[in-house]
C-alpha positions in Angstrom: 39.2 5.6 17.1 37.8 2.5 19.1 37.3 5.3 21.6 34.8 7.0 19.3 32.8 4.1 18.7 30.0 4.3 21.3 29.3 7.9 19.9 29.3 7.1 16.3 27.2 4.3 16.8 24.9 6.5 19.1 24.8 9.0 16.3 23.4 6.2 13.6 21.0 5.0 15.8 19.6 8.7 15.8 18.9 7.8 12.6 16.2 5.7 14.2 14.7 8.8 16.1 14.6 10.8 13.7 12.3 8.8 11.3 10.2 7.9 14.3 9.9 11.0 15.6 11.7 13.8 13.9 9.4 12.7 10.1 6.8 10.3 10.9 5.3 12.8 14.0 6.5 16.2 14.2 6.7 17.2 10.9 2.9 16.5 10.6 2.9 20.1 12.2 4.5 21.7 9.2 1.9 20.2 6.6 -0.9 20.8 9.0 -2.1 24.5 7.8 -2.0 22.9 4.2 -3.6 20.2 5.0 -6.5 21.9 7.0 -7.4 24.3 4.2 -7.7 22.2 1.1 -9.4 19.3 3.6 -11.7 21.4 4.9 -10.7 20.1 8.6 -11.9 21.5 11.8 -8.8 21.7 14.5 -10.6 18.4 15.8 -10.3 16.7 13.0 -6.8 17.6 13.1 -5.7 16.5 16.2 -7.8 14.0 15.7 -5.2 12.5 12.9 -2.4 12.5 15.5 -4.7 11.0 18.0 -4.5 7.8 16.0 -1.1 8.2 15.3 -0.4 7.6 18.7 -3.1 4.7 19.3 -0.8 3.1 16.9 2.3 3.5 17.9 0.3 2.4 22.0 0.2 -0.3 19.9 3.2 -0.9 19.0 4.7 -0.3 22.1 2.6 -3.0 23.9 3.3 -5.7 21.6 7.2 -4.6 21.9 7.9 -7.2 25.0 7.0 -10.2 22.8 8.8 -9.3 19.9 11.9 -8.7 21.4 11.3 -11.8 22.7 11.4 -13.3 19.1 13.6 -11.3 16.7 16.4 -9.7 17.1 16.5 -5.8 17.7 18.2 -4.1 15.0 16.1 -6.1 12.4 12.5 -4.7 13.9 14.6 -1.3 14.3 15.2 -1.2 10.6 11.8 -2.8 9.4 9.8 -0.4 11.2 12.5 2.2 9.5 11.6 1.0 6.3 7.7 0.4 7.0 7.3 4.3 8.1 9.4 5.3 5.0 6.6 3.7 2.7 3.7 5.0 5.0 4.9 8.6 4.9 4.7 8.3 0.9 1.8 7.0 1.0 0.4 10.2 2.6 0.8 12.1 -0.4 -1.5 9.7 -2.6 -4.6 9.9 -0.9 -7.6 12.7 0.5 -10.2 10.9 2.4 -9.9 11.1 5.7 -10.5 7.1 6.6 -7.3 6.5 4.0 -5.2 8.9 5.9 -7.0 7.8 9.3 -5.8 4.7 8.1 -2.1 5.7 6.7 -1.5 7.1 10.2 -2.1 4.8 12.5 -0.3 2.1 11.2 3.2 5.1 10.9 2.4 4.9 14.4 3.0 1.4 14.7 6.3 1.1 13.1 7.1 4.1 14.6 6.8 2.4 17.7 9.0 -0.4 16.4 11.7 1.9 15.3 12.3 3.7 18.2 11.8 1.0 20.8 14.3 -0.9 18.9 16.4 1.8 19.0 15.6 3.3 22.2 16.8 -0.6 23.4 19.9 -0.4 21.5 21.3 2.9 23.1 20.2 1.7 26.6 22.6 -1.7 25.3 24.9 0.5 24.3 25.4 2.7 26.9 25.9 0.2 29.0 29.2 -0.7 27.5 32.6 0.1 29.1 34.0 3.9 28.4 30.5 4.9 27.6 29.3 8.0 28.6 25.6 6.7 29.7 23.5 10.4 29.5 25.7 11.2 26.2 24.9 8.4 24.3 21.1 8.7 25.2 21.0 12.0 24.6 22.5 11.8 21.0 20.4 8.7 20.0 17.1 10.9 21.0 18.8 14.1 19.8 18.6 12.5 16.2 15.0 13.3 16.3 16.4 16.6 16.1 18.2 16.3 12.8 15.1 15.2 10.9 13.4 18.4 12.6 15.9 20.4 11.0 15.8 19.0 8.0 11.9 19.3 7.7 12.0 22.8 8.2 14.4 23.7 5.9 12.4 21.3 3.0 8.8 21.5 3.8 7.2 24.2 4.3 7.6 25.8 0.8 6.5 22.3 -0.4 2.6 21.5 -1.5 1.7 19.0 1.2 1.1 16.2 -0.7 4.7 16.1 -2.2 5.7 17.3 1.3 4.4 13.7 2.4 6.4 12.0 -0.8 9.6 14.0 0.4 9.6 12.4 3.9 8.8 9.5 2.5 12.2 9.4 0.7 14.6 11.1 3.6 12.9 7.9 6.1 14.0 5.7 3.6 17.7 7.3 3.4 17.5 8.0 7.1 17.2 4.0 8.1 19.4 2.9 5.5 21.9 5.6 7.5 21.0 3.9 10.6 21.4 0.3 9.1 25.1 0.7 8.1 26.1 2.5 10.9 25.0 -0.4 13.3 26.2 -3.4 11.3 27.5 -5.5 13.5 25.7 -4.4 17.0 24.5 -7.5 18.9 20.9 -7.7 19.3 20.0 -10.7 19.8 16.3 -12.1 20.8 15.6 -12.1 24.4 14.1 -15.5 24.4 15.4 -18.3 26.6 16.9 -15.1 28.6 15.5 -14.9 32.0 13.6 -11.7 32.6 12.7 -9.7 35.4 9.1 -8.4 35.3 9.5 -4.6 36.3 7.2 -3.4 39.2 5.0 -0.3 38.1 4.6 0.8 41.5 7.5 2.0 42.2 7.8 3.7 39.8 3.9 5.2 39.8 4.9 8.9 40.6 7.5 9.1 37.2 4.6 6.9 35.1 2.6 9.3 35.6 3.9 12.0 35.2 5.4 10.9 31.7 1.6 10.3 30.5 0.9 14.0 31.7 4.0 15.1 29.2 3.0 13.2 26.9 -0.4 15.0 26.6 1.1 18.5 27.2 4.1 18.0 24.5 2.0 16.7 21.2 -0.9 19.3 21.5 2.2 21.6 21.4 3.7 19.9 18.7 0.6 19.6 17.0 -0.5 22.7 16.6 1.9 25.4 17.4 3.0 25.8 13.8 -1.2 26.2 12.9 -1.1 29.3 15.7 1.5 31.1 14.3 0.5 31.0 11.0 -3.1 32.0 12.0 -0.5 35.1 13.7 0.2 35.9 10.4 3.7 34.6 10.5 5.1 33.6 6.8 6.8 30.5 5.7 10.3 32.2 6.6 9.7 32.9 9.7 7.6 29.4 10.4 11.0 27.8 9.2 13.5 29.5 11.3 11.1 29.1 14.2 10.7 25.2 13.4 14.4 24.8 12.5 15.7 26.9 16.2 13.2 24.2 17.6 15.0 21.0 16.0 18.5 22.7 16.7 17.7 22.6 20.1 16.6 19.2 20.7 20.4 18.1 18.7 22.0 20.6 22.0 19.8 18.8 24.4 22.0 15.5 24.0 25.2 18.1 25.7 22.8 20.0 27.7 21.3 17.5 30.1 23.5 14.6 29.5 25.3 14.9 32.8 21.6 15.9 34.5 20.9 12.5 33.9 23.7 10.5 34.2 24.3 12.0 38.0 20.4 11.5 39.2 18.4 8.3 40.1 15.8 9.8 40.8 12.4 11.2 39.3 14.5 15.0 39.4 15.4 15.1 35.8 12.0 14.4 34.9 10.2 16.9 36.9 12.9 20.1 35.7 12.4 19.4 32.3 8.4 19.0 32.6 8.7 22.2 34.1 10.6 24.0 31.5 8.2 22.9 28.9 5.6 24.3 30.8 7.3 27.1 30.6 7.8 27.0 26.8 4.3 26.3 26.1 3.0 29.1 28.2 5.1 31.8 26.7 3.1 31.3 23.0 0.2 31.9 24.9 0.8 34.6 26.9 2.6 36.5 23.8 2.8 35.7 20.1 5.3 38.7 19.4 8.4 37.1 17.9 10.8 37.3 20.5 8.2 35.4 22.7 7.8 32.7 20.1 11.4 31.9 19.6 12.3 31.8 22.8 9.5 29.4 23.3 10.6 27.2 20.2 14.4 27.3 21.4 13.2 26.1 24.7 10.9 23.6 24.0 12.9 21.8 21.5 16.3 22.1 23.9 14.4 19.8 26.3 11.6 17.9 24.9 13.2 15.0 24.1 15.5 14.9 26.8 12.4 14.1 28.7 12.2 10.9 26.6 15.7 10.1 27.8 15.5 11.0 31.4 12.3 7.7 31.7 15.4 5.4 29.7 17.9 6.8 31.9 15.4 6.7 34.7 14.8 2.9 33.9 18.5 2.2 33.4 19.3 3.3 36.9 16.6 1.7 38.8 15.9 -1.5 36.6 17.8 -4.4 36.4 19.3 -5.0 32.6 16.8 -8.0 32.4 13.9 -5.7 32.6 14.8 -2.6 30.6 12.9 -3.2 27.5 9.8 -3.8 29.6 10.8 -0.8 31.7 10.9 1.2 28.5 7.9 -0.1 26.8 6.0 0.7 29.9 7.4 4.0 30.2 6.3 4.3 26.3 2.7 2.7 26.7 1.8 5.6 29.0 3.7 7.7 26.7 1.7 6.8 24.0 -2.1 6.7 26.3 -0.8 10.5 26.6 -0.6 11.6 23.5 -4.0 9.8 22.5 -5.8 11.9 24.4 -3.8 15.2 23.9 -4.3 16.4 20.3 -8.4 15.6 19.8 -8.8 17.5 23.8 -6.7 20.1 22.6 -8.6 20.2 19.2 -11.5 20.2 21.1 -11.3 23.3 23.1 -9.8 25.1 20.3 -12.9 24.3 18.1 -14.9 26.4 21.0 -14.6 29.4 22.4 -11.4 28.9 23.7 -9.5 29.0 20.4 -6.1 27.5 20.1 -4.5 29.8 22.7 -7.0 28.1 25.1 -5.9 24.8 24.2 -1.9 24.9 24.6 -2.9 26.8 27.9 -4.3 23.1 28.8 -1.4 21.7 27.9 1.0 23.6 29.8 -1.3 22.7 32.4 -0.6 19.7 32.1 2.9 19.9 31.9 3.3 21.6 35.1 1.5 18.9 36.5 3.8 16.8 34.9 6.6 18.3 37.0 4.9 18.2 40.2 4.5 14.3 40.2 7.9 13.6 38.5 9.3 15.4 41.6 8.2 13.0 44.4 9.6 9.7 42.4 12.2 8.6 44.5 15.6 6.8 43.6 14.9 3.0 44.0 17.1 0.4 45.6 20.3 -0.3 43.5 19.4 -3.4 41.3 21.4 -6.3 40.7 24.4 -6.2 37.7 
């Protein structure tokens, strides 16, 4: 059983992904169409509300360094848990746009707190003896999956204001999940330890090509549920579709684990930008069914693995001293991504372009994405 431990404790940290990603962002999609017909919102507007969603959690993610500094891990894991679980509740009470403007941003920043805490923790973790490094990562991000799942199976035959009181409750559950399934994990402040300040250069080609995914990814994410219900698919269809998605990202963590436990270099990171370019192309091209779920099984069997191959990426290249600035700086250009990504693709689709014209930006972008991750280069073996 002591065997098992690593993966257990990988699986409750998911718990952590999956209310910082899996309900705080993606199911945002889901209540979207709702949302845009009783508010009266242009696509703009729209994207507009994950726009500050992610200015928030760019927040969050640059003030990570000096709270880690201060208080241990786990505990800003689980308060930013608990904080999002409130702020997705929250949702359902109010209809002005400054209130949800509001109620949005700050999910964003203890989203941030959530799963750079966690994000932390798994690189910690797999780090330990008899640990299977790209496992582990891939089933603490492959929680994100499980709250997908879950969200399409719940919401979208929900009202979306009781839709936003529902995730409210299942982030609550979700952290307290997550909270007994670490208890005991050392985590413990890194001040007093001596850090090593991790050079951006080197790592310039990977940097930027994670901000390039993180623009192509969220207008995908934003909006693809709003396209196929403007195709005229129903709420049956819009679930399977959503739940295939989420089932994929829980198979990424056996799908690419040994990708990127075998590779130092920016080569993860450029096959998986360029399968997502891929997936968002195909909704594009074609919104006929078979077109659409083989875009939604693709997309969500790598997305996040992306996300993993920058920790793993960081892990191999970094000393241990400066991984959780390596990942927050891997997450601030994350997070300067995705501000620009939904209100651009919003944008276009208010014009003539329509929302077909604006995921065809974004798989633009992620093919740039793949381009750049492609000529990062393994880095000289750091220090133990």
């Amino acid at each position: 059983m002591a065997e098992r431990r690593p993966w257990v404790t990988a699986v409750a940290l998911g718990g952590a992904a999956a209310v910082a990603l899996g309900l705080a962002r993606f199911s945002y999609a889901l209540l979207l169409p709702g949302m845009r017909a009783d508010l009266g919102w242009s696509y703009f507007t729209a994207g507009a509300m994950n726009t500050v969603n992610a200015a928030g959690y760019l927040l969050g993610a640059l003030l990570s360094p000096r709270v880690f500094a201060h208080w241990d891990a786990r505990r800003v894991m689980l308060a930013g848990g608990a904080a999002a679980a409130l702020l997705l509740a929250a949702h359902g009470a109010v209809r002005s746009d400054a209130a949800l403007y509001a109620l949005r941003g700050l999910t964003g920043l203890a989203s941030a707190a959530s799963f750079v805490g966690g994000g932390l923790l798994a690189a910690r973790l797999a780090a330990t003896p008899g640990a299977r490094a790209g496992l582990v990562l891939g089933l603490y991000y492959g929680g994100t999956g499980v709250g997908i799942v879950v969200c399409a199976l719940t919401l979208p035959a929900l009202p979306w204001a009781r839709g936003w009181w529902l995730l409210g409750a299942l982030a609550l559950l979700a952290t307290a999940a997550t909270a007994l399934g670490t208890t005991g994990m050392a985590a413990p402040p890194l001040r007093g330890v001596p850090r090593v300040r991790l050079g951006l250069r080197p790592f310039g080609h990977a940097l930027a090509a994670y901000a390039l995914f993180g623009f192509g990814y969220i207008g995908y994410m934003t909006f693809i549920v709003t396209l196929l219900r403007e195709a005229g698919l129903g709420s049956a269809a819009i679930a399977a579709f959503y739940g295939l998605l989420g089932l994929g990202v829980v198979a990424s963590s056996w799908l690419w684990a040994g990708l990127l436990q075998r590779h130092r270099s920016g080569l993860p990171l450029a096959l998986l930008c360029g399968l997502l370019a891929l997936a968002t192309a195909l909704p594009v091209a074609s919104r006929a069914l078979p077109a659409v779920f083989a875009s939604g099984a693709l997309f969500g069997g790598v997305f996040l693995s992306v996300v993993a191959s920058t920790t793993a990426l960081v892990r191999h290249n970094a000393a241990p001293a400066a991984w959780a600035s390596g990942i927050a700086a891997f997450t601030v250009v994350f997070a300067a991504g995705q501000i620009v990504g939904p209100g651009l693709v919003g944008r276009i689709a208010d014009g003539a372009g329509g929302l077909q014209g604006g995921l065809a930006i974004s798989a633009a972008a992620l093919a740039l994405a793949a381009l750049l991750a492609r000529r990062q280069r393994a880095l000289p073996r750091p220090p133990a």
